[in-house]
Backbone as a chain_set.jsonl record, in Angstrom:
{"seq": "XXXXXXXXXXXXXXXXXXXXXXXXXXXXXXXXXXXXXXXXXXXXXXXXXXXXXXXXXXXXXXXXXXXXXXXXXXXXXXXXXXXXXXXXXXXXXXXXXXXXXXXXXXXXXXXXXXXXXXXXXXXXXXXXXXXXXXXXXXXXXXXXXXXXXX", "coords": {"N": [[0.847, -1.192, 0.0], [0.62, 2.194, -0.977], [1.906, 5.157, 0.454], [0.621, 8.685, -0.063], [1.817, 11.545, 0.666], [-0.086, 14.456, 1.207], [0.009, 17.587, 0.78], [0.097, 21.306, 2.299], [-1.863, 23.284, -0.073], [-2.426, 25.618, 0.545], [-1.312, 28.105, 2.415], [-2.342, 28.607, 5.429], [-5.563, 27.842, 8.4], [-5.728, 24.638, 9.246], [-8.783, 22.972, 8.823], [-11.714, 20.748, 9.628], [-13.389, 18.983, 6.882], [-16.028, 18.286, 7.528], [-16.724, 20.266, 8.627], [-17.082, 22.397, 6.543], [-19.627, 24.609, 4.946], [-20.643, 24.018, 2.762], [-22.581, 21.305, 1.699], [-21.744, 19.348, -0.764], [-18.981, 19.501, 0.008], [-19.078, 19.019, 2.637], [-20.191, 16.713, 3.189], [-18.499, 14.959, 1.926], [-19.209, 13.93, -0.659], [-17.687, 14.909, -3.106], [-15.468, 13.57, -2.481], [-12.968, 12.625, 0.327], [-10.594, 14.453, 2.669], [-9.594, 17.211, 3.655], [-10.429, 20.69, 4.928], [-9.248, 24.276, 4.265], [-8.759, 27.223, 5.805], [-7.573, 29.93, 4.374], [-4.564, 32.2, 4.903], [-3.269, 33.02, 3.049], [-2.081, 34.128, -0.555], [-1.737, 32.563, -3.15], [-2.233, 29.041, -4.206], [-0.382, 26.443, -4.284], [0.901, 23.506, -5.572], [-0.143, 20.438, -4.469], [0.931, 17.98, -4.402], [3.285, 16.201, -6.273], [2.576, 15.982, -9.696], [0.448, 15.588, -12.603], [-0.88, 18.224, -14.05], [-4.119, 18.549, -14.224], [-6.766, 20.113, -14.37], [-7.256, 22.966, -14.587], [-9.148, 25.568, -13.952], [-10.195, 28.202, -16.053], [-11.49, 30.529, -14.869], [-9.595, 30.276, -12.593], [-10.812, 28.84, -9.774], [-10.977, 26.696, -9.2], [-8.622, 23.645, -9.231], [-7.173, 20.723, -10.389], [-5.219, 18.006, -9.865], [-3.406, 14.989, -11.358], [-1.557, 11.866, -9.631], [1.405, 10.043, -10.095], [0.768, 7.213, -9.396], [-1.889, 7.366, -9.854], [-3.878, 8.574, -8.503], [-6.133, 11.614, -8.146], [-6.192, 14.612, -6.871], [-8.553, 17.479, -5.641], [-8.159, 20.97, -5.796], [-10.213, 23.742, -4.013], [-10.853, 26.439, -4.271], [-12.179, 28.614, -2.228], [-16.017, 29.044, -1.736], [-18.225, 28.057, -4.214], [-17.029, 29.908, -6.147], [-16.759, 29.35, -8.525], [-18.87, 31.153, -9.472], [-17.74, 33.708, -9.494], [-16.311, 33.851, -12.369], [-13.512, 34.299, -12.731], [-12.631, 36.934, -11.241], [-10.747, 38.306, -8.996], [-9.18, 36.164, -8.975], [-5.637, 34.433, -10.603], [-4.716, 33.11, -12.382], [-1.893, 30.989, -12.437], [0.09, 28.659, -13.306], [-0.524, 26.392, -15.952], [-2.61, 24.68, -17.802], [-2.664, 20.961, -17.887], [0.473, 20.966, -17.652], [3.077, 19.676, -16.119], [4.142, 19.139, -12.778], [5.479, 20.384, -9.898], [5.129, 19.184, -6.437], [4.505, 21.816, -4.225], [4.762, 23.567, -6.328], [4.003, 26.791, -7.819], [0.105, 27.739, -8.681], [-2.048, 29.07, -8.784], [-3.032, 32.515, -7.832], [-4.579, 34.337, -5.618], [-7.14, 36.867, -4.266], [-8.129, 37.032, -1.1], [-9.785, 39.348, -0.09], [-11.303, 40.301, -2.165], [-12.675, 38.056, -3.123], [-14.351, 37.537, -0.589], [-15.351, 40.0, -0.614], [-17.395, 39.707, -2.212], [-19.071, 38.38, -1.543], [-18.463, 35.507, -1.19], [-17.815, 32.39, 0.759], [-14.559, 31.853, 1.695], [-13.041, 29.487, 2.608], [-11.575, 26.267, 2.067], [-11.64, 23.615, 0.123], [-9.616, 20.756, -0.022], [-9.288, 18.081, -1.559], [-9.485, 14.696, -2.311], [-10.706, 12.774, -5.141], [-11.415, 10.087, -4.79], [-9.866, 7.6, -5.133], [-8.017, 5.892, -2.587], [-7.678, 6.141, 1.319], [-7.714, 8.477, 3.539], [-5.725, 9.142, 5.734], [-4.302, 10.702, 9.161], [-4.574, 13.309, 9.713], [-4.086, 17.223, 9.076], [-4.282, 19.201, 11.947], [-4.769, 22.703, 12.845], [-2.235, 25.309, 12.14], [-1.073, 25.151, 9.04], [1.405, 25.681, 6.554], [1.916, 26.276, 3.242], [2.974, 23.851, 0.685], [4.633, 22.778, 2.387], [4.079, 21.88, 5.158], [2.253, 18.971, 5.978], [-0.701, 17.873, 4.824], [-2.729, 16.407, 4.939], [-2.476, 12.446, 4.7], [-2.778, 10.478, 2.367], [-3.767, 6.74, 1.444], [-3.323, 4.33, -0.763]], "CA": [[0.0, 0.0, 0.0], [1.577, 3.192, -0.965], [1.439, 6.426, 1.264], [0.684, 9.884, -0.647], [1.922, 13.174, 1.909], [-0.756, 15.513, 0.55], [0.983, 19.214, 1.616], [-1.214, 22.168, 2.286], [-1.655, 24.187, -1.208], [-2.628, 27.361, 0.841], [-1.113, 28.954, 3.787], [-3.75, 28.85, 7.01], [-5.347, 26.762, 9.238], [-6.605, 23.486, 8.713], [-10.369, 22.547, 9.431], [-12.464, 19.257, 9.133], [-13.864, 18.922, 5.85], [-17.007, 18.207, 7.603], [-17.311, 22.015, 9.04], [-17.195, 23.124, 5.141], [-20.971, 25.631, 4.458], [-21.067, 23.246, 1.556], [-22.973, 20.141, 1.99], [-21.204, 18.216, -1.613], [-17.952, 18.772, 0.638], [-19.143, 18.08, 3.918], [-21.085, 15.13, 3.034], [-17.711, 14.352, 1.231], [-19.436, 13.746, -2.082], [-16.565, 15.143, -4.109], [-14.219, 12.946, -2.25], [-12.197, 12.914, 1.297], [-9.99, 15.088, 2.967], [-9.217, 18.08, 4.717], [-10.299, 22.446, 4.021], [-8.401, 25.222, 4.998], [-9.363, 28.581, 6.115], [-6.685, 30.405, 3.909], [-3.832, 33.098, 5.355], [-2.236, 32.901, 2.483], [-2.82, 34.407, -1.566], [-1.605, 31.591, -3.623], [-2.351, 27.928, -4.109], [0.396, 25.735, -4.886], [0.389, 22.024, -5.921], [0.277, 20.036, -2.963], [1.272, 16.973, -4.762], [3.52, 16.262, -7.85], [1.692, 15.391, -11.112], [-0.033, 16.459, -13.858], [-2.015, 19.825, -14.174], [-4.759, 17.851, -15.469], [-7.42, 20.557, -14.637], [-6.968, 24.382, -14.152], [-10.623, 25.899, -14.52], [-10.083, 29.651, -16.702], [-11.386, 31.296, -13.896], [-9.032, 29.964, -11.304], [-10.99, 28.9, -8.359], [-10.318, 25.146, -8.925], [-7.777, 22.636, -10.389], [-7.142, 19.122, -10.307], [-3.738, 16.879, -10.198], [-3.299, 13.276, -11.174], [-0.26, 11.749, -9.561], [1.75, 9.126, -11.175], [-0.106, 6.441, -8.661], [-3.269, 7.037, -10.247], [-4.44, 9.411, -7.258], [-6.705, 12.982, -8.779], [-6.698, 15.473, -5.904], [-9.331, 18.267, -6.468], [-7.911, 22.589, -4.737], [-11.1, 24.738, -4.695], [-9.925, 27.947, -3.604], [-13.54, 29.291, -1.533], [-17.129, 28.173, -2.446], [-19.42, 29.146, -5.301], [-16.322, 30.961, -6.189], [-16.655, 29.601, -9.813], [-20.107, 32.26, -9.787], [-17.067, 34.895, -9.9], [-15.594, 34.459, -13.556], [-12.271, 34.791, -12.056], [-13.015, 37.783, -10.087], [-9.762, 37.627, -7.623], [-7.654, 35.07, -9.181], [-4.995, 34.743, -11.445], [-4.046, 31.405, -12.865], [0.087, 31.03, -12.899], [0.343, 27.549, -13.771], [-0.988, 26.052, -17.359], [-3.275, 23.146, -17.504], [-1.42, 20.324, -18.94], [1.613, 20.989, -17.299], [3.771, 18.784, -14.897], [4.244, 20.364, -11.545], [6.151, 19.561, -8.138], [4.681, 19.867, -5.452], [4.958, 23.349, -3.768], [4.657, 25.112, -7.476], [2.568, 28.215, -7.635], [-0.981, 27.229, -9.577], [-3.384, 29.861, -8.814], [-2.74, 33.749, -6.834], [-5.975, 34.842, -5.215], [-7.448, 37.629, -3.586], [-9.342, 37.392, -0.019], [-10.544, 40.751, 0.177], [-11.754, 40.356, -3.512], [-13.78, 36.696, -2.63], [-15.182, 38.286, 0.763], [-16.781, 41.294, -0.876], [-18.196, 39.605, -3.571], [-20.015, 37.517, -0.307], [-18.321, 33.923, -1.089], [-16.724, 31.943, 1.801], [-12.864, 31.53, 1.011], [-12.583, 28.467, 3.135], [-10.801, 26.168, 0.725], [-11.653, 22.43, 0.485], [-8.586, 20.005, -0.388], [-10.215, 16.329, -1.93], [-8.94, 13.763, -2.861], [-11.673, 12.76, -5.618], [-12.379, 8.317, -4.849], [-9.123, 6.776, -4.511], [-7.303, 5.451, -1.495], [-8.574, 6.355, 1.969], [-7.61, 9.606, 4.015], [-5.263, 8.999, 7.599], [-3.321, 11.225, 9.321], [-5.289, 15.045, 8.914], [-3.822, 18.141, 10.432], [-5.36, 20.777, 12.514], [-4.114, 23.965, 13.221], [-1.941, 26.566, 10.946], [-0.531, 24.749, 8.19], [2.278, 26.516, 5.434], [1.558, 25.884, 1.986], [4.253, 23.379, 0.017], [5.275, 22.021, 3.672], [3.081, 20.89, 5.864], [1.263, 17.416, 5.152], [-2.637, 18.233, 5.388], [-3.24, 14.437, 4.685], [-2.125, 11.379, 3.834], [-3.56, 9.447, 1.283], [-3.103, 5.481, 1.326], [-3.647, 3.718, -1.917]], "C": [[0.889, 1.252, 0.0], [1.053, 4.677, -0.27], [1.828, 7.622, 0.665], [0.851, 10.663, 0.189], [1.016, 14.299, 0.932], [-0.332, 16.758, 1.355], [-0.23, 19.89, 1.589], [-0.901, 22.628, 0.884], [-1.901, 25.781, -0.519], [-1.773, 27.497, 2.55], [-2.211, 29.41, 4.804], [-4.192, 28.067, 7.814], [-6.546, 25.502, 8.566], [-8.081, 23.046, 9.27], [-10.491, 21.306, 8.74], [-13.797, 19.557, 7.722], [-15.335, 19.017, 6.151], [-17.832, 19.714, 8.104], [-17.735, 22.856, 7.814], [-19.037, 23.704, 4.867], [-20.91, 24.93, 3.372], [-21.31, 22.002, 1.105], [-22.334, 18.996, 1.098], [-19.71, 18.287, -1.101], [-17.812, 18.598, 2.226], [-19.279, 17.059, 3.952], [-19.866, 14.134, 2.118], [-18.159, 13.317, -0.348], [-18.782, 14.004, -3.066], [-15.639, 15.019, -3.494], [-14.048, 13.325, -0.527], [-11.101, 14.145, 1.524], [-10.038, 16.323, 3.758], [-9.494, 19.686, 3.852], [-9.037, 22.93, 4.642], [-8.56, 26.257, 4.677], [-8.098, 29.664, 5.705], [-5.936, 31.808, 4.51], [-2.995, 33.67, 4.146], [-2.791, 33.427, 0.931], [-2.449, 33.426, -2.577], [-1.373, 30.163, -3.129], [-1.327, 27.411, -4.979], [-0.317, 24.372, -5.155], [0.92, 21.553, -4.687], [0.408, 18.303, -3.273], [2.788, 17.507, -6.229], [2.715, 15.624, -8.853], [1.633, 16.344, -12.286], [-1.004, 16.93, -13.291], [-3.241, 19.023, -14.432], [-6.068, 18.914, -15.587], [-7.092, 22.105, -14.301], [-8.028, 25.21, -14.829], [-10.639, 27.365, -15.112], [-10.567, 30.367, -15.804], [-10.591, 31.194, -12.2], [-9.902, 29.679, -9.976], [-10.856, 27.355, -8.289], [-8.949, 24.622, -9.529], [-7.245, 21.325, -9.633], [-5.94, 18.53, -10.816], [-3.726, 15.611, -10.053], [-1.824, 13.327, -10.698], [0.083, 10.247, -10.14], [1.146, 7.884, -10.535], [-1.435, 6.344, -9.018], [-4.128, 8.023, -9.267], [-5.22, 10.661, -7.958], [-6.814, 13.492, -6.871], [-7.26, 17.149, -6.544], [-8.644, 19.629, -4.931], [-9.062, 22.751, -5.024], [-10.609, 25.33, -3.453], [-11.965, 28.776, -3.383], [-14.787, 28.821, -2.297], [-17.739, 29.034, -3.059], [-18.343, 30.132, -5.611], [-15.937, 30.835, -7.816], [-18.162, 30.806, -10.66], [-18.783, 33.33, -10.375], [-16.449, 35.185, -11.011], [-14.406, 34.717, -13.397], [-11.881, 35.956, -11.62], [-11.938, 37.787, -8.646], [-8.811, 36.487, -7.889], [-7.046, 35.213, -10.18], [-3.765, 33.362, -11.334], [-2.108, 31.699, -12.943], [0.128, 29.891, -13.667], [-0.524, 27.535, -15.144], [-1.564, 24.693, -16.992], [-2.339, 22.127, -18.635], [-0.015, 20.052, -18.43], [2.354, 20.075, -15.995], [4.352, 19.973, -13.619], [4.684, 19.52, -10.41], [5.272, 19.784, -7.079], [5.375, 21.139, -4.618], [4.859, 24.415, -5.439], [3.336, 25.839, -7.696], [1.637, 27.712, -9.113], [-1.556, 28.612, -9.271], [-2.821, 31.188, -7.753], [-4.199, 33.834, -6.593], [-5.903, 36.191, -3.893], [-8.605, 37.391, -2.601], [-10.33, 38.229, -0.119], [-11.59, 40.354, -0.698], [-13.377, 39.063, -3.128], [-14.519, 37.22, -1.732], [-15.981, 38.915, 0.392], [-17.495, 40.954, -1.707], [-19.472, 38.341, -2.853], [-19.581, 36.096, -0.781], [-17.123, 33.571, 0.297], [-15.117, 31.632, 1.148], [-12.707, 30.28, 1.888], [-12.696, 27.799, 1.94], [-10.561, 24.382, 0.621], [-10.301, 21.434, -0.623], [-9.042, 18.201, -0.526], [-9.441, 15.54, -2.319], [-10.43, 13.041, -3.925], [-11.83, 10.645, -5.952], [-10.976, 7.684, -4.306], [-8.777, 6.635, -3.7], [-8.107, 6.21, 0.004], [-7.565, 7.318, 2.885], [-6.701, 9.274, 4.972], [-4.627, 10.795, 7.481], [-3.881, 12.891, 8.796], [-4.511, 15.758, 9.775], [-5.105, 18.778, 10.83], [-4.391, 21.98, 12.449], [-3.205, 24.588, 11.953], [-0.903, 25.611, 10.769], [0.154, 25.833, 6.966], [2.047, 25.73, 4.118], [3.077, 25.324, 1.283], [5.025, 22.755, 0.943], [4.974, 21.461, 4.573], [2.298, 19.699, 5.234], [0.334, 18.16, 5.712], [-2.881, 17.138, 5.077], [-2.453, 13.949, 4.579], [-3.099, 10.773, 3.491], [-3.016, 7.877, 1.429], [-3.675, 4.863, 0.287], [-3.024, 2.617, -1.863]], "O": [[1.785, 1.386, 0.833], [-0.051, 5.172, -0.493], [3.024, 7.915, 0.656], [-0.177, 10.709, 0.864], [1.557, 14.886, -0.005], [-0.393, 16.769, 2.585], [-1.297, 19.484, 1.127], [0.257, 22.438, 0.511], [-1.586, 26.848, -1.046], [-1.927, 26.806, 3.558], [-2.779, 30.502, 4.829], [-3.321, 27.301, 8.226], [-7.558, 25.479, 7.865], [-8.135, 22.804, 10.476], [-9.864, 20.838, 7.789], [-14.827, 20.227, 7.787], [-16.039, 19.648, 5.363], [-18.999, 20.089, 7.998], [-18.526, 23.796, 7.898], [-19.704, 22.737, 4.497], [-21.446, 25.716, 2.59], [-20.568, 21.469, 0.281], [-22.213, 17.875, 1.593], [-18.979, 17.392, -1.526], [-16.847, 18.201, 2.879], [-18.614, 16.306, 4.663], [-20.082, 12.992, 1.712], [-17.579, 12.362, -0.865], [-19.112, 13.424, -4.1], [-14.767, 15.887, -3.536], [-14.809, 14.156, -0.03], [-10.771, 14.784, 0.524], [-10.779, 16.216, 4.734], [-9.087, 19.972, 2.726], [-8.144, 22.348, 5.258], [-8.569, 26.575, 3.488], [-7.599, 30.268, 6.655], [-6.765, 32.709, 4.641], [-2.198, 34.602, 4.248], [-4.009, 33.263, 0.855], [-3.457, 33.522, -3.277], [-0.698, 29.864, -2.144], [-1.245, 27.735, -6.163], [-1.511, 24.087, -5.058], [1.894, 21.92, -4.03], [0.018, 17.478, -2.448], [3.079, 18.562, -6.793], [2.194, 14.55, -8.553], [2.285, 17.289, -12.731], [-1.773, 16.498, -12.433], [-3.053, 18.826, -15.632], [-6.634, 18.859, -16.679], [-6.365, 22.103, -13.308], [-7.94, 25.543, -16.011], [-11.396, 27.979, -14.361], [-9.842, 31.362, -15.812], [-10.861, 31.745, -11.133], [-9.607, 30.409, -9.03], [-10.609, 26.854, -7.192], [-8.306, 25.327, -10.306], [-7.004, 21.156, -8.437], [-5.647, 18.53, -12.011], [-3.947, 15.025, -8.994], [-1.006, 14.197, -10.996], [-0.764, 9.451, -10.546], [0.885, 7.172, -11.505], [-2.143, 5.419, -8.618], [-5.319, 8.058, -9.577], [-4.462, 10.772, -8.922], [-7.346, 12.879, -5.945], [-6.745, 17.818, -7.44], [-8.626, 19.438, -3.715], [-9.463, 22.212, -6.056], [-10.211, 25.014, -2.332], [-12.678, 29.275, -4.253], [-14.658, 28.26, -3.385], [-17.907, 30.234, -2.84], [-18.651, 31.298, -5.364], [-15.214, 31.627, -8.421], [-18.355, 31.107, -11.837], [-18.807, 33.717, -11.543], [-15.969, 36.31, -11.157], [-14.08, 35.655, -14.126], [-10.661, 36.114, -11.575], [-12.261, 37.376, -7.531], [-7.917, 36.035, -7.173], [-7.522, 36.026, -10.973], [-2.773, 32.944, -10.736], [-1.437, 32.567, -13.502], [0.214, 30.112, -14.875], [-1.17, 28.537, -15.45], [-1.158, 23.864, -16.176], [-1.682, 22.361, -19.649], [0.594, 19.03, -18.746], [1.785, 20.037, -14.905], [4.773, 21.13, -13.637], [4.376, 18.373, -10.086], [4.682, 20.864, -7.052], [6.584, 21.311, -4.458], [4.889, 25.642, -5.54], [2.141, 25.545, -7.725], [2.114, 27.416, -10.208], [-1.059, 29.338, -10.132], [-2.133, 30.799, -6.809], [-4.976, 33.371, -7.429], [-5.071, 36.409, -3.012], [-9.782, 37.472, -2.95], [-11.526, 37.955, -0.219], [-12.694, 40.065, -0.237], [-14.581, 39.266, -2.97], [-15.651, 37.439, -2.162], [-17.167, 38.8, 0.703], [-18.342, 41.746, -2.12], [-20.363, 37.706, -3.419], [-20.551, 35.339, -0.762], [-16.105, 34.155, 0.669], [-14.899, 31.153, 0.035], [-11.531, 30.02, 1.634], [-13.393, 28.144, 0.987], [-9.496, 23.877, 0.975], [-10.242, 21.566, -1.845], [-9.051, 17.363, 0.377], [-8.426, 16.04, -2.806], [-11.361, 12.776, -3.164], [-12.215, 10.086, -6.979], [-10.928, 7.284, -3.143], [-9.149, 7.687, -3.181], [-9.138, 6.841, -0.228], [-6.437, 6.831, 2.96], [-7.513, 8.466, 5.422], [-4.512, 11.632, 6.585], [-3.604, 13.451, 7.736], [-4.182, 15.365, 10.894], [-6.259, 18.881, 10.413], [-3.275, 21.938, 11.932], [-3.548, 24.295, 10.807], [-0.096, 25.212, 11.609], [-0.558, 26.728, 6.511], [2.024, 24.499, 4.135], [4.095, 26.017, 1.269], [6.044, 22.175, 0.569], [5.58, 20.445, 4.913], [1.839, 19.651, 4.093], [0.385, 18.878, 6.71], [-4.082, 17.273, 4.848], [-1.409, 14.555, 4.34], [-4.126, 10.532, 4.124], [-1.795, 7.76, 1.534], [-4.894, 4.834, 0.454], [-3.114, 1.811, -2.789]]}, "num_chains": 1, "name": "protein.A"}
């Protein structure tokens, strides 16, 4: 069984997925894992893989890793209503990425006033099964916020 270190992608603190104001990731319907209540303005990759999704308005994107694993960032909820309103894609979809490389910049302020929560759910979307969550203030690209076991 192989053990994935899923890192934080954002800078802040970690919460239980199940606290998430958004019942398809409380109810963990788009997968396991861990949010996080962001300190921080860019989302890195919190794996290595492939880019495989990076949504034109930046508030999601999705990495396969070479294990077969898809982990899904969404950077605050209902935050694809905004048209990218506050973000600003770095990365390219498509592209191979380390973990810790800058994917997405975002603006708090920007998300806040436009009334969407910025808490920031981190999925893993079916495979392998969750251990090992943090709590408390996690650094983006260094802290584990999961492990994954596949």
């Amino acid at each position: 069984m192989a053990r994935i270190p899923v890192l934080a992608p954002i800078d802040g603190t970690a919460v239980a997925l199940e606290t998430v104001p958004d019942e398809v990731f409380a109810q963990k319907m788009a997968g396991d894992g861990v949010a996080i209540d962001p300190t921080g303005t860019i989302a890195v990759a919190p794996v290595s893989g492939e880019l495989i999704k990076l949504f034109p308005g930046g508030h999601a994107f999705g990495i396969a890793t070479p294990e077969g694993v898809e982990l899904i960032v969404h950077i605050g909820l209902d935050t694809i209503e905004l048209n990218g309103e506050g973000f600003t894609n770095i990365a390219t979809e498509g592209q191979q990425v380390q973990a810790g490389t800058p994917i997405v910049r975002f603006d708090r302020a920007t998300i806040e006033r436009l009334g969407r929560p910025v808490i920031s759910p981190v999925v893993s979307s079916g495979t392998g099964s969750v251990t090992q969550r943090a709590s408390g203030a996690v650094k983006a690209g260094q802290d584990i916020l999961f492990v994954l076991e596949v």
